[in-house]
C-alpha positions as CSV (number, residue, x, y, z in Angstrom):
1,X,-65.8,57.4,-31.8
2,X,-65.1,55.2,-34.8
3,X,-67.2,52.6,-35.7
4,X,-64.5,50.0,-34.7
5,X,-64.0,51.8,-31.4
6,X,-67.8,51.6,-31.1
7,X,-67.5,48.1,-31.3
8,X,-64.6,47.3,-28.6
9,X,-67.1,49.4,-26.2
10,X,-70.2,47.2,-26.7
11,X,-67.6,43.9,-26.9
12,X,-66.6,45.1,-23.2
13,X,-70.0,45.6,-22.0
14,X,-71.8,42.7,-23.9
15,X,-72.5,41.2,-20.6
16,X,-74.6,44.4,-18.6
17,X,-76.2,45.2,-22.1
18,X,-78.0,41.8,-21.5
19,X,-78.3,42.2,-17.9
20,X,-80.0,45.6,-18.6
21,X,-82.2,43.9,-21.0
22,X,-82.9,40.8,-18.1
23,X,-84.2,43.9,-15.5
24,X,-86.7,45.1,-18.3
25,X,-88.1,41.5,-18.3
26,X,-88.7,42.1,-14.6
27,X,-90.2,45.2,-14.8
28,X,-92.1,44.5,-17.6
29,X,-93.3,40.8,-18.0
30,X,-96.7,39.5,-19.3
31,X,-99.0,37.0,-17.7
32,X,-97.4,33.4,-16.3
33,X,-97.5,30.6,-18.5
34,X,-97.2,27.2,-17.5
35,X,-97.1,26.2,-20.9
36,X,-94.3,28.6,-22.4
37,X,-92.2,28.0,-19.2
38,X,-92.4,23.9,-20.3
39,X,-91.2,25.8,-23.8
40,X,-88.4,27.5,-22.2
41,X,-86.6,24.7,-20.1
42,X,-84.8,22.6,-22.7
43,X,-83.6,26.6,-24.3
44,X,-82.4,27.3,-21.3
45,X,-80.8,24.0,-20.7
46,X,-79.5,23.6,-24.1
47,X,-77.8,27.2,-24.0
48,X,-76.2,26.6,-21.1
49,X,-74.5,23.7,-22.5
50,X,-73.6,24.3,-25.5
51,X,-71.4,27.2,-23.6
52,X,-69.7,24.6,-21.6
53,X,-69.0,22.9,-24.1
54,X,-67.2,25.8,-26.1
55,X,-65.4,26.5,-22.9
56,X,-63.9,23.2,-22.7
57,X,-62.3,23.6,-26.2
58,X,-61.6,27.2,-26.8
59,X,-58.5,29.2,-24.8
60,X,-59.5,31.7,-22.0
61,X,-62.0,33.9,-23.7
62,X,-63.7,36.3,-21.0
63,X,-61.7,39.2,-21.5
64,X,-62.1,42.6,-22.7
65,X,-60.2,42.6,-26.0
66,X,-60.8,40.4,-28.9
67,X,-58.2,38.1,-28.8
68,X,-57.4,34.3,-30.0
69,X,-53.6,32.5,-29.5
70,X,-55.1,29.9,-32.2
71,X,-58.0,28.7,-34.2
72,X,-60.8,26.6,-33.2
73,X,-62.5,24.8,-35.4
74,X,-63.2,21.5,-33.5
75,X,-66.3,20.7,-31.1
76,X,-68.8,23.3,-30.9
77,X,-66.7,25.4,-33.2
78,X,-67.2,22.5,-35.9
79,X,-71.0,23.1,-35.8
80,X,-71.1,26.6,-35.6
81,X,-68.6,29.7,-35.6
82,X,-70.3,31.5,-32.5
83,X,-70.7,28.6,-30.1
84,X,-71.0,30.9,-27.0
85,X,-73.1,33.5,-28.4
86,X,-75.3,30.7,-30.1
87,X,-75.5,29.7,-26.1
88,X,-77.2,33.4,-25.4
89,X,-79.1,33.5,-28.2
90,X,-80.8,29.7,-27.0
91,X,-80.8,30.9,-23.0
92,X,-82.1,34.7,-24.2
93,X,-85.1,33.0,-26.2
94,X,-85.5,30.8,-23.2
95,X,-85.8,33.5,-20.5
96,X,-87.9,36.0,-23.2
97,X,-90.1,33.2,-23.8
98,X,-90.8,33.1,-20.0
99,X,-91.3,36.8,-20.0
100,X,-93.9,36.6,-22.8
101,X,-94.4,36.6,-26.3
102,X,-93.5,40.6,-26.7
103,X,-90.0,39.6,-25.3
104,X,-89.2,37.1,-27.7
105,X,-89.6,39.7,-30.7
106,X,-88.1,42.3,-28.4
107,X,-84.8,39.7,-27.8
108,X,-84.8,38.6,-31.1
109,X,-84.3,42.6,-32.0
110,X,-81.7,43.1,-29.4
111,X,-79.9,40.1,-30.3
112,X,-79.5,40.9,-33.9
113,X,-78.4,44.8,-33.5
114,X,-75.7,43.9,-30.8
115,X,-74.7,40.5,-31.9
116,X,-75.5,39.8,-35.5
117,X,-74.4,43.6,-36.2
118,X,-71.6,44.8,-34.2
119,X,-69.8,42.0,-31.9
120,X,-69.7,39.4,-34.3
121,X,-68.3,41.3,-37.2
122,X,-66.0,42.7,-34.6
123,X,-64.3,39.7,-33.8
124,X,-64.6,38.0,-37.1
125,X,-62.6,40.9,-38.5
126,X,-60.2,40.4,-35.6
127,X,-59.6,36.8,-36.8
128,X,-59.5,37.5,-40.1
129,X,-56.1,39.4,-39.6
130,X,-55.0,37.0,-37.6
131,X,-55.7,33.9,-39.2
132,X,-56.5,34.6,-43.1
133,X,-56.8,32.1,-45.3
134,X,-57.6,29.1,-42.4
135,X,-60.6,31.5,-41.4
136,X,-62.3,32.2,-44.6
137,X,-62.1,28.9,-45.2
138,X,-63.6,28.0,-41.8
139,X,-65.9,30.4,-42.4
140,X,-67.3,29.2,-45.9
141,X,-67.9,25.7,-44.3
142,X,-69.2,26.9,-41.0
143,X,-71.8,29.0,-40.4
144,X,-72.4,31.5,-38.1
145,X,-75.2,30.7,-35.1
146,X,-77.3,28.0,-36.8
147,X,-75.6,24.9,-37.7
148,X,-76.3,22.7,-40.7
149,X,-76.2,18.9,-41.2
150,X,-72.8,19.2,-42.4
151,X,-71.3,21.3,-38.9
152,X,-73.5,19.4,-36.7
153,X,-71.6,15.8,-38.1
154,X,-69.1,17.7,-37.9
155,X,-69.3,19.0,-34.6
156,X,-70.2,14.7,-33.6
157,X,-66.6,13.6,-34.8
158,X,-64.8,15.5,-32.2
159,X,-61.8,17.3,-33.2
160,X,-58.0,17.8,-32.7
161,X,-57.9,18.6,-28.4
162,X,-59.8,16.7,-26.2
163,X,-62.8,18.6,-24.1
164,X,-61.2,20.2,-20.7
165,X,-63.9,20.2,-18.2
166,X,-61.7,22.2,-15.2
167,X,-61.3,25.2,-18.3
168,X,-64.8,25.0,-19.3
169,X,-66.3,24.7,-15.1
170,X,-63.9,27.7,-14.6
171,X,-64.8,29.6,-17.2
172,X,-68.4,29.3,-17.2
173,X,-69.2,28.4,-13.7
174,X,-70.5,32.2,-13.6
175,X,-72.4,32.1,-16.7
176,X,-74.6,28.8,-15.2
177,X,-75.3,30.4,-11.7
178,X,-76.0,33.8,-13.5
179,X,-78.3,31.1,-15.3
180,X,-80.3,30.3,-12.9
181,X,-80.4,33.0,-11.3
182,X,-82.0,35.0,-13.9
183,X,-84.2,32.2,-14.2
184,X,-85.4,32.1,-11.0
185,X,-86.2,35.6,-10.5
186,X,-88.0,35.8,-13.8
187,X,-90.0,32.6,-12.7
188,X,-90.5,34.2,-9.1
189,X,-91.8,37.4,-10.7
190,X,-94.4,35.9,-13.1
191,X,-95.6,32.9,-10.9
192,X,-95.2,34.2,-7.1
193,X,-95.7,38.4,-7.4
194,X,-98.2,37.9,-10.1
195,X,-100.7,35.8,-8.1
C-alpha cells in the first residue's frame, strides 16, 4: 500500500483507533485520583468545545475522504489550523490524565504518530492542491494545534460566516455523548470497580 493510501486508511478509521486506545484505558488504568480527575474536567470540557465550535463554522466534515468545498480560516480555524483534532488532543489528555500518569505519555505517543504524522499531513496536502497560495499563506500565520497570541486575537474577532449552532449540534452531538460516555466509564472503572 502507498504511503498516501496508508494514510486514507487511518483517516477512515481515526475514530476506532482512539476507541481501541479508550478500551486499553479500561483494561489497564492506574490508581483513582481525586486530584488528577479535578485536572481532567476543564480538558475534557474545553475539548469538547472547542469541537463545537469548529462544527459551527466548517462545512460537513465527518466523512471518509479528505474533502473541503472552501477554506476556513475564521473562528476556531483563526486560532489554530486543526480545531477538531486540537479538541481530541485536549479530551485525549483529559481522559489519559484520568487513567494515570503512564497514559498521558502513552496518549501523547499515540497522538503524535497518528495525528502529528500521518492524518494531518494527509489533509494538509489535500488542501494544498486545492487551495494553494490561500493555504500556505494560512498556514504561515496559523499554526497547527497550539495557538499563539496572534491566532487566539485572531480567533476573538470572529470571522467572515456567522457560528451555525443546528451544523455544529448535528455534527458533533455524537462526539459529546461519546464524551461522556467515555468519561463515565473510565471514572466508573477507577472510582467504583477499584474500591
Amino acid at each position: 500500500m502507498s504511503p498516501n493510501g496508508t494514510a486514507s486508511v487511518i483517516f477512515k478509521l481515526r475514530g476506532l483507533l482512539w476507541g481501541i486506545f479508550g478500551l486499553c484505558v479500561l483494561v489497564f488504568p492506574v490508581a483513582p485520583s481525586a486530584q488528577r480527575a479535578f485536572f481532567a474536567a476543564p480538558l475534557l470540557l474545553g475539548g469538547q468545545s472547542l469541537r463545537f465550535w469548529a462544527a459551527g463554522v466548517i462545512p460537513k466534515y465527518r466523512t471518509l475522504k479528505v474533502g473541503a468545498p472552501r477554506l476556513v480560516t475564521w473562528g476556531p480555524y483563526g486560532m489554530v489550523r486543526n480545531p477538531l483534532y486540537a479538541g481530541n488532543a485536549l479530551m485525549g489528555f483529559g481522559w489519559s490524565l484520568l487513567a494515570g500518569w503512564p497514559w498521558v505519555a502513552a496518549f501523547a505517543v499515540a497522538f503524535f504518530f497518528l495525528y502529528c504524522l500521518v492524518i494531518i499531513p494527509y489533509e494538509e496536502a489535500f488542501l494544498m492542491g486545492e487551495f494553494r497560495d490561500d493555504y500556505m499563506a494560512y498556514r504561515v500565520t496559523t499554526p497547527s494545534l497550539v495557538p499563539n497570541l496572534s491566532g487566539i486575537l485572531r480567533a476573538a474577532r470572529g470571522g467572515t460566516e456567522p457560528f451555525d449552532r443546528h451544523a455544529s449540534w448535528s455534527m458533533e452531538r455524537h462526539s459529546l455523548f461519546m464524551n461522556l460516555a467515555v468519561t463515565a466509564l473510565v471514572c466508573f472503572r477507577l472510582f467504583v470497580l477499584d474500591y
